[in-house]
N, C-alpha and C positions, 0 to 999 in steps of 0.2 A: 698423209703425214709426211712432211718435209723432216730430214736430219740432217745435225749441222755441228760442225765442230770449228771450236774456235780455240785460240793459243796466245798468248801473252808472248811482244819480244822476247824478254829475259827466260821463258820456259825454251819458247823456239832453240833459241841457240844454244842452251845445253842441249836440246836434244842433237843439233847437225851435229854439233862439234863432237859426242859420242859417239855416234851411230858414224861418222864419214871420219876419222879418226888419221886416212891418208893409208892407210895398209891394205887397202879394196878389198877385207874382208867384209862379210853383215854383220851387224850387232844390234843392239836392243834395250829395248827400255818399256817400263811403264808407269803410266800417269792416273792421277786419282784425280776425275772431273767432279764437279758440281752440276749440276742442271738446270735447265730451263723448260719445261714439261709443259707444255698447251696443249690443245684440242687439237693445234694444226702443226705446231713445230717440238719437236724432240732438241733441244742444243745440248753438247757437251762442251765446258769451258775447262780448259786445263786449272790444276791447284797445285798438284804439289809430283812431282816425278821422283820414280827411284831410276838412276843407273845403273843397268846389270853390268858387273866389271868383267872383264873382258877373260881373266882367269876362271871364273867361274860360267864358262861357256866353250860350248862345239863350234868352231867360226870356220865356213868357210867363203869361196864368193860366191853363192848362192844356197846357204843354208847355216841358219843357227840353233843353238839347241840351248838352252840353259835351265840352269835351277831353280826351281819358283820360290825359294824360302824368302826369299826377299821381299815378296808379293804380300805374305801374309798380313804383315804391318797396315797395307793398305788395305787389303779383304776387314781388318777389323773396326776399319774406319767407315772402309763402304758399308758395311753392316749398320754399322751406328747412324751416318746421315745422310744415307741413301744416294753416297758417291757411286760415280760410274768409274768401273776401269779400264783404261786403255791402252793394247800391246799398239807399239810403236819399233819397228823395224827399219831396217837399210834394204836397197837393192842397189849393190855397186855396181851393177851389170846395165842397170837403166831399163829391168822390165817391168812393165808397166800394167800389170797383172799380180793378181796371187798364185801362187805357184799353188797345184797337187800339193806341194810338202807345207805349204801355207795353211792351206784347210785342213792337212792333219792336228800339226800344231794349235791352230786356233781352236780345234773341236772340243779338244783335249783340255787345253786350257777353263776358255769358259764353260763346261760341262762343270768343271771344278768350282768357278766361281759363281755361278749360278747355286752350286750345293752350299755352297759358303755361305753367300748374303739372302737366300729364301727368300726372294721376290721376283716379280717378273719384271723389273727396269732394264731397259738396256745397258749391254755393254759394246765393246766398240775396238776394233783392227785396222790399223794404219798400214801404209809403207810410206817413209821419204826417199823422193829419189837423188841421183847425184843432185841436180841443178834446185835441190832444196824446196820441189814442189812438194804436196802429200795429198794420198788419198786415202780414202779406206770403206770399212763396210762394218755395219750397223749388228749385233747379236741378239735374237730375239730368248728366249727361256727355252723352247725346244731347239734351240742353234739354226732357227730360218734365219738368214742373212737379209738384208738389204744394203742399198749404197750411200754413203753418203751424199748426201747432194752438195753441200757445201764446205771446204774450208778455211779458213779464215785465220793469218796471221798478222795482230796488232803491233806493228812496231813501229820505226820512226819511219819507214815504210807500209804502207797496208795492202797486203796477199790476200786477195781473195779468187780460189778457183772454183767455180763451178761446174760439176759433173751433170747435170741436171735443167740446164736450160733451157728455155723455148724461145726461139728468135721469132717479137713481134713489133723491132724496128721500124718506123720511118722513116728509111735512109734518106729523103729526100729534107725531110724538118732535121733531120740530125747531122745535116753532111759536112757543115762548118767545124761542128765537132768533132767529128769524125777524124777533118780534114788536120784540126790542131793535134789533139790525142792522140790519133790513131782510131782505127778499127774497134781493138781489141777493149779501150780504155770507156770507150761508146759501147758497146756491147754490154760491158760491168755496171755503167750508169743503168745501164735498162733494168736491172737485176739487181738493185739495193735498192732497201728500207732507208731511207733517214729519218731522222726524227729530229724536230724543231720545236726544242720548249720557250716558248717567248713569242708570240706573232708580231709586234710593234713596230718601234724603230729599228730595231737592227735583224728582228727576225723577218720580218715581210718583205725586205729586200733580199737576205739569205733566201728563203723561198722563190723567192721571182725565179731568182739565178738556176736554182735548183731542177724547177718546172723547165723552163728553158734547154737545158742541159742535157735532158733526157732521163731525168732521174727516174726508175719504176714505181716508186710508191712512197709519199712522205707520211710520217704521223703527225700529226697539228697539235699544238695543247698548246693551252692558255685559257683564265678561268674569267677573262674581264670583257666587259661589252666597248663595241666601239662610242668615243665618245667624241665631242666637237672639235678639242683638242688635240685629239689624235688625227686627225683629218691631215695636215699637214708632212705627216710621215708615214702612215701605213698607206702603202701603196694598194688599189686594187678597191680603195673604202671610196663613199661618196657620202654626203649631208644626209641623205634617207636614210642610208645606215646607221647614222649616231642619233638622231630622234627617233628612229624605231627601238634604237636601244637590240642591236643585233649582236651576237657574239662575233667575236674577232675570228673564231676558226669557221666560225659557221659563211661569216663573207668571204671569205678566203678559199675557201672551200668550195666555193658555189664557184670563183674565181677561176680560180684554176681547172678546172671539171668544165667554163665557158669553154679556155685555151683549148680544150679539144687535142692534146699533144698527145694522150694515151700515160697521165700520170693516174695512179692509183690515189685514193686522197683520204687515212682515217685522222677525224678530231676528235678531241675532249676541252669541252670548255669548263677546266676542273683546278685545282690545285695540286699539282702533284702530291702534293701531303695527306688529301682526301680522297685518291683511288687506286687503288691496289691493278685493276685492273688495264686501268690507264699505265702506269710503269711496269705493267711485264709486256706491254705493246713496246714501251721505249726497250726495254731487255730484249727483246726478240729484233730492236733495228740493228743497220750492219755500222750507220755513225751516227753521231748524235751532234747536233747544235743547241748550246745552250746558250740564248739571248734573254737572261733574266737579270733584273739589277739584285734581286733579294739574296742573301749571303745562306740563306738555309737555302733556298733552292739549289743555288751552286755546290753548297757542298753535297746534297743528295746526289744530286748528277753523277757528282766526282765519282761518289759513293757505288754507284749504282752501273755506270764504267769500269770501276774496280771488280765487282765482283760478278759480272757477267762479262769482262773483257770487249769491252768497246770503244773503239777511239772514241775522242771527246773533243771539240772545238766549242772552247768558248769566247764568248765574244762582251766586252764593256767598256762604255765611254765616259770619262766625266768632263764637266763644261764648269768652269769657274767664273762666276761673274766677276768684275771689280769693283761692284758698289756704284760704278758712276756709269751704269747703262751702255758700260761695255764686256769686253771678257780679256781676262786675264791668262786662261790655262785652259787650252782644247787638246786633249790626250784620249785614245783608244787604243784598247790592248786586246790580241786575241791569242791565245793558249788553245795548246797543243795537248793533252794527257793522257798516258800512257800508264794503264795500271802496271800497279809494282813501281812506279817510277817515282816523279816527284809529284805530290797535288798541290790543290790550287791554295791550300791551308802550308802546307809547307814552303810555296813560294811567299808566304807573309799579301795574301790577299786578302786574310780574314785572319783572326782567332778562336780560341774558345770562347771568350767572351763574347765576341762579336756574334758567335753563334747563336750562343746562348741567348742575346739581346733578339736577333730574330728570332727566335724562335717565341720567345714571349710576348714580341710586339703581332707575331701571326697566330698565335692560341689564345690574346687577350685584345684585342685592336680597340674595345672600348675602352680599356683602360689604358691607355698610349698615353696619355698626358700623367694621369699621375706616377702612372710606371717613369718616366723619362722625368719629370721632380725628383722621384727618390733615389734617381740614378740605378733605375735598372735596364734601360736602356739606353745606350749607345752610338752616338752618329746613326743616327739611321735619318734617312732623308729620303722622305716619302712621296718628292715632287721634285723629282731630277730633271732639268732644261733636256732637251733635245733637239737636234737639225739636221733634216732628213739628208744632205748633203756631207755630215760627216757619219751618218749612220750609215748610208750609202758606199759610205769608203772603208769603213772599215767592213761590213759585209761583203764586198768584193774583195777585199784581203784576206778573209777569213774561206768564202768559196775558193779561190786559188789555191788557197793553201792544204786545203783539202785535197784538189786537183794536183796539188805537186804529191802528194801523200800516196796516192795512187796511180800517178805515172809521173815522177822526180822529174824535174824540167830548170831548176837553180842549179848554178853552179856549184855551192859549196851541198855537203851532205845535210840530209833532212833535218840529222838532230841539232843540227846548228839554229833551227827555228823552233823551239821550243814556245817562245815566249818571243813577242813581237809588239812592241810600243810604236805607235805612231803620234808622234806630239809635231801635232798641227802648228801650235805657235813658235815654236823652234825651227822647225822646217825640218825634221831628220827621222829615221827609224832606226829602231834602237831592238838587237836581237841578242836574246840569251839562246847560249847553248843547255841543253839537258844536262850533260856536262857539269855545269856550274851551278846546278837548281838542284837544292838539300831533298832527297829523296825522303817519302812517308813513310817511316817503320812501321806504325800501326798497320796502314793499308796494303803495303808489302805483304802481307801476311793472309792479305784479305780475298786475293787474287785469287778468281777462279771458284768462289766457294757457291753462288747459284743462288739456288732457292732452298731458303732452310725454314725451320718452322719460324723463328724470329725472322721475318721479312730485313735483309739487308743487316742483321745486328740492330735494328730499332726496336725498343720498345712499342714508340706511339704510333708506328707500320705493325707492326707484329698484332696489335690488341686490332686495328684497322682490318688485318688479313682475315682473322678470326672472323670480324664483326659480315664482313663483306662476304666471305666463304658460305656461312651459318643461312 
């Protein structure tokens, strides 16, 4: 069993800015996770933090002491939805250990909430150090510890530290990278999940890049077979493939696993709507690409970034013809999402309505014509042009930017690329800061919450988890 904790920007930095206050005493806090519970990975996603104020605590530079009534609020919660909690300390001193007075405190603590919430889920102890790294260790129900393996901070930066590694590099396929990145940046590709929902035009290039790169292990989804059409932009496809009528992940897959580069490779050629099993693989990756044109796929994504805490790059093109057998308007955009922040609903990518329209034109597809007569469907354009040449560019803007996300390499700071238009026939790029992009109150809200019995807040997931669990 792998453990892993992961943290929202906006959670992150209340927590330094409490706990490292500039007085170089320790201080303290804790957090009420959500979960992600598999056969192989344990994750804790932060939700919601109390701050222990600083009056109500023994501080010194190496030991705190405070009063748990604070806690309770949260023990009532853990109780109810089978939240994890997590003590989150300073060590101003910079050791890099639990202290003897650590394992007192901690023993004492979860001894307590263990009696509280009557179950045997984990719970979970941090320390951040000055230089705003963290690590911590795992609470079994009789207080056996383990360590965390991983953690993971989302923000307009992406932290990921590994306590848990196993170096099985090929420094020699990977020394280009190496040589731009660094060491350290190469090492991290070896050790993330990604996950690519969309294999087509813009995802099977994204992928190329990815394998290349020295990525560890990608997940594949997409539910459609290659066809003749697609020939001209999925890389990696050949004419046997589309008259055999092969899945797009299943060539892809086969593809990549030839490269021999040591990438791990899982597919589903499903519909994200249709497997429950399929999106707790994308909830257990450490980023996600989503290269889908449908407006419900995208907001799941959103959705599903949100409450497991995971960056999200998305990627969409449109091509306007003029009528007279040329094009008028070649524009690609790729976003950036950071739960708690702004989504892709909030940046006016979609509406509700818009939602709504897909969503009935994907639960009724035989009836798409008379849905679309009675006006219950909406723009929806179910044969978007594509050229593998601008799909191409905006997937290598989208990998790079990735690549800046985990070792900054632009001049100006991250959040300034939120949101990144490249309009071909203009000739310019056009960059929104986060800044400037109307953040989601609903999904503000929604940060960190895991796996609950209603899968993600959806009903037609929730009745799905049941039917699949059963």
């Amino acid at each position: 069993m792998q453990y892993q904790l992961s943290i929202s920007g906006i959670h992150y930095e209340q927590l330094k800015q409490h706990l490292y206050p500039g007085d170089n005493l320790e201080a303290v806090a804790v957090a009420l996770c959500g979960r992600l519970d598999t056969l192989t990975l344990h994750k804790l996603v932060v939700h919601e933090i109390a701050l222990i104020p600083y009056s109500e605590c023994e501080r010194t530079s190496d030991f705190v002491s405070w009063k748990t009534d604070r806690v309770r609020s949260l023990l009532e919660k853990a109780l109810k939805y089978n939240y994890a909690i997590l003590k989150i300390h300073s060590h101003p001193g910079g050791y890099e250990q639990f202290s003897s007075l650590d394992d007192d405190s901690d023993s004492s603590l979860f001894s307590s909430v263990f009696g509280w919430t009557d179950n045997d889920s984990i719970h979970a102890s941090s320390i951040m150090l000055p230089c705003g790294r963290i690590f911590g260790r795992i609470f079994h129900a009789d207080l056996r510890t383990e360590p965390i393996d991983r953690v993971s901070v989302v923000s307009h930066t992406i932290s990921i530290w590994n306590f848990a590694t196993t170096e099985n590099a090929d420094l020699e396929i990977g020394k280009r990278t190496a040589q731009t990145f660094g060491d350290a940046t190469f090492s991290l590709l070896k050790h993330l999940t990604i996950g690519v929902i969309g294999c087509s035009g813009t995802g099977s290039p994204v992928i190329e890049q990815l394998v290349r790169l020295g990525v560890g292990k990608i997940v594949l989804v997409d539910p459609d077979k290659v066809e003749l059409k697609n020939l001209n932009r999925i890389l990696n496809t050949k004419r046997e493939d589309a008259v055999g009528k092969k899945s797009k992940v299943d060539v892809l897959k086969k593809a990549i696993q030839g490269f021999e580069l040591g990438t791990e490779v899982k597919s589903f050629a499903n519909n994200l709507y249709d497997d429950i099993t399929c999106l707790k693989q994308l909830a257990a990756c450490d980023i996600l690409f989503g290269c889908v044109d449908s407006v419900d796929g995208r907001d799941l994504l959103n959705r599903l970034s949100t409450y497991y805490v995971i960056p999200y790059f998305d990627l969409g093109i449109k091509l306007e013809a003029d009528g007279k057998g040329g094009i008028s308007k070649i524009v690609g955009t790729v976003h950036y999402i950071l739960p708690g922040k702004s989504s892709l609903m909030s940046r006016g990518m979609y509406d509700a309505e818009d939602l709504k329209a897909a969503g009935l034109l994907r639960m009724h597809p035989e009836q798409f014509s008379e849905l679309v007569k009675n006006s219950y469907i909406k723009n929806i354009n179910v044969n978007r042009p594509a050229v593998i040449s601008v799909n191409m560019m905006i997937a290598a803007y989208a990998v790079n930017e990735f690549l800046n996300r985990v070792h900054p390499y632009k001049v100006e700071p991250c959040l300034e690329y939120a949101q990144t238009t490249i309009d071909l026939t203009e000739g310019c790029f056009i960059h929104r800061s986060e800044t400037k992009l109307k953040e989601d109150d609903f999904l503000a809200g929604k940060v960190g919450k895991g796996d609950l019995k209603m899968f993600l807040d959806l009903v037609e997931l929730s009745t799905l988890q049941n039917e699949q669990l059963d």
